[in-house]
Phi, psi and omega in degrees: 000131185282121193319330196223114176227188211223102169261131224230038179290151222355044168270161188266185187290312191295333208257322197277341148334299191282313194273005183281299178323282199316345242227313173312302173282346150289355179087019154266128186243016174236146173212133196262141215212163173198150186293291211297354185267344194040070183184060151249171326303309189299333204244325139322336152302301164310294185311312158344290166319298193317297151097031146276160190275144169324309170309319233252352183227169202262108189257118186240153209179130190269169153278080199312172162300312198303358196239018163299167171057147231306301191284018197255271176335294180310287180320276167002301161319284203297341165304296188298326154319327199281305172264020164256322143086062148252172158292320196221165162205138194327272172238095178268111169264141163278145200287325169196202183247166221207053194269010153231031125244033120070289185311294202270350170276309177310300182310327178311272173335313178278345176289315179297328188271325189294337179259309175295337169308323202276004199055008179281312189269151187259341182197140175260151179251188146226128179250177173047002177294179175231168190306329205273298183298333176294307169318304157329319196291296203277352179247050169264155188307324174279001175295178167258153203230130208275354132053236187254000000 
């Protein structure tokens, strides 16, 4: 993962185009991205513009909560692929925590581990969660408890 990246939260679409190409041509290789800011198409484009190649740059991108729980999540994958327009994507996180709804975040986080298992995702994240909620995340019953 490249130490210096480009985030593209509350840029409009034509800005987040423009500044991903320049940031791409500047020699950035990482570009963080999220459904909910709505400009992953605007930010495939800007990759697109660039004319850097794909392999070559780290792409990350969240799961808001409305897009919790597994086949939600799965759908999800395939929107952000679709309007990034790529293949694959670096790291797909869940974008923060959701603690009432519980069910459907746990279900999310395994809609993650099923892609990357699955090789479309290179890694899963988590943002905005605090230590209380990942310990839930990580200590559910069905979860393996790292332990034991």
């Amino acid at each position: 993962m490249p130490s210096i990246g480009i985030g593209v939260l509350q840029m409009s679409p034509e800005g987040t185009v423009a500044t991903v190409d320049y940031a791409l041509r500047a020699g950035y290789r990482l570009v963080d991205a999220a459904a909910v800011w709505m400009n992953e198409r605007q930010v495939g484009e800007g990759l697109r513009a660039s004319g850097v190649s794909r392999d070559g740059v780290f792409i990350e991108t969240k799961v808001f909560p409305t897009q919790y729980g597994y086949e939600k999540t799965l759908h999800a994958f395939d929107v952000a692929t679709r309007k990034l327009g790529v293949d694959t994507i670096d790291v797909l996180m869940l974008h923060q925590s959701a603690p009432w709804m519980f069910d459907q975040t746990l279900e999310a986080y395994r809609a993650l581990e099923t892609l990357l298992d699955d090789g479309k995702i290179r890694a899963i994240g988590v943002s905005n969660l605090t230590g209380q909620h990942l310990d839930r995340l990580r200590f559910t019953p069905e979860a393996p408890d790292p332990e034991a």
